[in-house]
C-alpha positions as CSV (number, residue, x, y, z in Angstrom):
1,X,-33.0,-28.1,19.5
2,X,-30.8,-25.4,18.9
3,X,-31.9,-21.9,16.4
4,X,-30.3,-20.8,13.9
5,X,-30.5,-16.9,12.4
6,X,-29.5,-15.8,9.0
7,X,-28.9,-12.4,7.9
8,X,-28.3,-12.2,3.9
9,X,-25.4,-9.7,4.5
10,X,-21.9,-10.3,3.1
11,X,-19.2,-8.4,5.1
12,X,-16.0,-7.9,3.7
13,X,-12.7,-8.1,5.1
14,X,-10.9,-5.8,6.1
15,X,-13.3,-2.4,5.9
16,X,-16.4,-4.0,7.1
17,X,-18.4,-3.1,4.1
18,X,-21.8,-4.6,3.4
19,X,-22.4,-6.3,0.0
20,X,-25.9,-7.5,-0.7
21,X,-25.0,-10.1,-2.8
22,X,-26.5,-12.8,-1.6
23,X,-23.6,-15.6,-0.7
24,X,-24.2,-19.6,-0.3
25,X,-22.2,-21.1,2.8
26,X,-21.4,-24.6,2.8
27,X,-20.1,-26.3,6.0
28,X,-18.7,-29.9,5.8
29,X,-16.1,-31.8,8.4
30,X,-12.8,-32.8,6.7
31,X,-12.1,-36.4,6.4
32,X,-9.1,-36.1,7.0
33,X,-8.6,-34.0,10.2
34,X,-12.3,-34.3,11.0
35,X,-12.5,-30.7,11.9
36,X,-15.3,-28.3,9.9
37,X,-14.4,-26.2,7.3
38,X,-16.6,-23.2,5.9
39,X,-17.0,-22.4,2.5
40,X,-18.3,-19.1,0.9
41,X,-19.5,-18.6,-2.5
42,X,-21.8,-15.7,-4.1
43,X,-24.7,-17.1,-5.3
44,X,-24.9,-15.3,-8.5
45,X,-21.2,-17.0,-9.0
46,X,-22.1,-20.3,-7.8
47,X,-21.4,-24.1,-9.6
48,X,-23.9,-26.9,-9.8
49,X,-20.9,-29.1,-8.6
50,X,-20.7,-31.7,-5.6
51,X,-17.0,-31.1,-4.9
52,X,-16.2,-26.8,-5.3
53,X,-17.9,-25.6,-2.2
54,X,-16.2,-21.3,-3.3
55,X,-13.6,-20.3,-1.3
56,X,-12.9,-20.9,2.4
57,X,-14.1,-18.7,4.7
58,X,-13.2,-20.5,7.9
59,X,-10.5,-21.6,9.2
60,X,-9.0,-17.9,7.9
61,X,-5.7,-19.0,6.6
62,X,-2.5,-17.4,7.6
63,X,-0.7,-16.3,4.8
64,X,3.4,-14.8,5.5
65,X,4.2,-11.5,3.7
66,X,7.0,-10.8,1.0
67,X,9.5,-9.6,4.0
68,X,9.4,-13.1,5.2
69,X,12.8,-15.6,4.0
70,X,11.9,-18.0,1.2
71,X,13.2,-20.7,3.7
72,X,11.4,-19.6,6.8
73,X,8.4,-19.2,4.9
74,X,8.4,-22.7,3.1
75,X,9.4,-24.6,6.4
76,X,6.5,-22.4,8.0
77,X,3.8,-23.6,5.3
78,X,4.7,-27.2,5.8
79,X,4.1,-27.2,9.3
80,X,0.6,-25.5,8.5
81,X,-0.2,-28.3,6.2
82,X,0.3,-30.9,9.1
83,X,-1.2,-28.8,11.7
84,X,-4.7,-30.9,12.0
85,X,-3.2,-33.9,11.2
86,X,-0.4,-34.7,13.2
87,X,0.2,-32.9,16.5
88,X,4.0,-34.1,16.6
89,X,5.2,-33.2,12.7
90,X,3.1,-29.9,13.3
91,X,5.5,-28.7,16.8
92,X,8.9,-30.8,15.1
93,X,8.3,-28.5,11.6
94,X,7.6,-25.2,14.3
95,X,10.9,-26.0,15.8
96,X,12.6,-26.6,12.5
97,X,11.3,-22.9,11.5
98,X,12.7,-21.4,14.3
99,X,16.4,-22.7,12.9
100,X,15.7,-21.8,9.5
101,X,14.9,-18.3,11.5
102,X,18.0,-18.8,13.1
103,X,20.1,-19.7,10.3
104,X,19.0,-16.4,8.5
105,X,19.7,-14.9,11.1
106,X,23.1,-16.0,11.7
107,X,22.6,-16.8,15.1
108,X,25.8,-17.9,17.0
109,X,26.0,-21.1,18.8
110,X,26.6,-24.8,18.3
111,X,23.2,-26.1,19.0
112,X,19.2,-24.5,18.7
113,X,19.0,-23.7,22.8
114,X,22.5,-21.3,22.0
115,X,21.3,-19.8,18.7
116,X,18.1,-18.1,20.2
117,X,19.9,-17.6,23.6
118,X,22.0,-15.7,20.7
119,X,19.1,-13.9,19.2
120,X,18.0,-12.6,22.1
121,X,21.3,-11.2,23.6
122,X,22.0,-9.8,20.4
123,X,18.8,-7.9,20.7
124,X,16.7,-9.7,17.6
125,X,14.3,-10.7,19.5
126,X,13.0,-9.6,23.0
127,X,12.3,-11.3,26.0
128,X,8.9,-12.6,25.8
129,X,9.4,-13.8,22.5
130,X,12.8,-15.5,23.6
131,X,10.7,-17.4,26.0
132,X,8.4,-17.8,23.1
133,X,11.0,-19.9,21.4
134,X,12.6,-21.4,24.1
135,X,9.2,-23.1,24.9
136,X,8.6,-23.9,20.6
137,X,12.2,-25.9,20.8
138,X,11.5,-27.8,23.9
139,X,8.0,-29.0,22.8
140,X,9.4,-29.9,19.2
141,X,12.0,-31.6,21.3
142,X,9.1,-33.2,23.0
143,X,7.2,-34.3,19.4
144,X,10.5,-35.3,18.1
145,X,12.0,-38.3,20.2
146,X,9.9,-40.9,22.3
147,X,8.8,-39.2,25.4
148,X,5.9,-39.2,27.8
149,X,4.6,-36.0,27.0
150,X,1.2,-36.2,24.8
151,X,1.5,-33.5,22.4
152,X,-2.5,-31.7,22.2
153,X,-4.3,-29.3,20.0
154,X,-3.3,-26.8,22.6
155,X,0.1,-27.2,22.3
156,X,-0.5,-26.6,18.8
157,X,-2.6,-23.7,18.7
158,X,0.0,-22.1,21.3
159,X,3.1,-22.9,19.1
160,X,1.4,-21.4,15.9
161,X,0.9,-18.3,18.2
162,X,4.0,-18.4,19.2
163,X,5.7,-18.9,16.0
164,X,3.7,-16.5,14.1
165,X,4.6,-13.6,16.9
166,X,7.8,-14.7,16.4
167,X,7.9,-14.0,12.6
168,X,5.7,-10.8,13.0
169,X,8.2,-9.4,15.1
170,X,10.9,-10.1,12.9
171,X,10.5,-9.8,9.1
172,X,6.3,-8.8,9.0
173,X,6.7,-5.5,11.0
174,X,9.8,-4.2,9.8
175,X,8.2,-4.3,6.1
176,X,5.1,-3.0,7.1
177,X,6.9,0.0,8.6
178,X,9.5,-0.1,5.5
179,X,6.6,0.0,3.1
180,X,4.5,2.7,5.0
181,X,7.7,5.0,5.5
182,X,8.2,4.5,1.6
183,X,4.3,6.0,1.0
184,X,4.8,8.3,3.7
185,X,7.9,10.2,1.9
186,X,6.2,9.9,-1.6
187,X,2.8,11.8,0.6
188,X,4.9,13.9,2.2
189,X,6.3,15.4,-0.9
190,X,2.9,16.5,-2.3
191,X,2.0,20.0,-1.4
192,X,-0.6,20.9,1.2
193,X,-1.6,24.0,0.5
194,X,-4.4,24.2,3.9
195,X,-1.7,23.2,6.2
């Protein structure tokens, strides 16, 4: 028999800051991919209904940023919806981002292996990350035509790392430091009169 504590504490996300709301969780297992999802919901919020459960709290969803390509960011999201459902569409869809990634990027070459061999010579991307998507194409290669291979939930979870370092690097980052070097200049013109 296993103990369970509870601590009526909300913490938000990001600053850590304590609400004492009281919140109703609500775990269930999806039918689907059979895997449990967490629901959170203030109480004082709450609905008398059998199928809202509030928002999900768990798995945290992975949403891309505005810097990200329409195209990347659309082939991305279908993979995501797949993810728990089919191991194979989830690492052919990765692979596919990586040439809509690619594409955008007007990688040279006549076939996926050349294009990121491209990126990386070209300095886009570095190393690690070209190794990154060297190992994303040849597992979607894998999940694409009959093979031997067993594609796994680790594969998975390692390709969605993968991929998502791979978009961080290239569009997330360079807005976040766009963006903050646009607030910096509009701070930087104010006065300081104590420095």
């Amino acid at each position: 028999m296993t103990t369970q504590e509870y601590e009526e504490k909300l913490y938000t996300v990001p600053s850590g800051a304590v609400s004492e709301e009281p919140s109703i969780y609500t775990v269930v297992r999806c039918e689907t991919c059979k895997e449990l999802l967490v629901y959170s919901e203030m109480y004082a919020f709450a609905e008398q209904s059998e199928t809202y459960f509030g928002n999900l709290a768990f798995p945290a969803q992975f949403a891309l940023s505005k810097g990200v390509p329409e195209k990347v960011k659309r082939t991305y999201h279908e993979a995501v919806k797949v993810k728990n459902i089919s191991h194979m569409a989830f690492v052919v869809l990765a692979r596919r981002t990586l040439e809509e990634i690619c594409h955008e990027k007007k990688a040279k070459g006549k076939n996926l292996a050349e294009k990121l061999s491209n990126l990386a010579a070209e300095g886009e991307i570095p190393k690690t990350l070209a190794e990154a998507s060297t190992l994303i194409r040849l597992v979607g290669n894998a999940g694409a035509h009959a093979s031997e291979n067993e594609i796994t939930i680790f594969h998975v979870w390692a390709i969605d790392d993968f991929i998502k370092a791979i978009i961080e690097y290239l569009y997330v980052a360079p807005q976040k430091i766009e963006d903050f070097r646009l607030r910096f200049e509009s701070f930087s013109k104010v006065p300081n009169e104590n420095v």
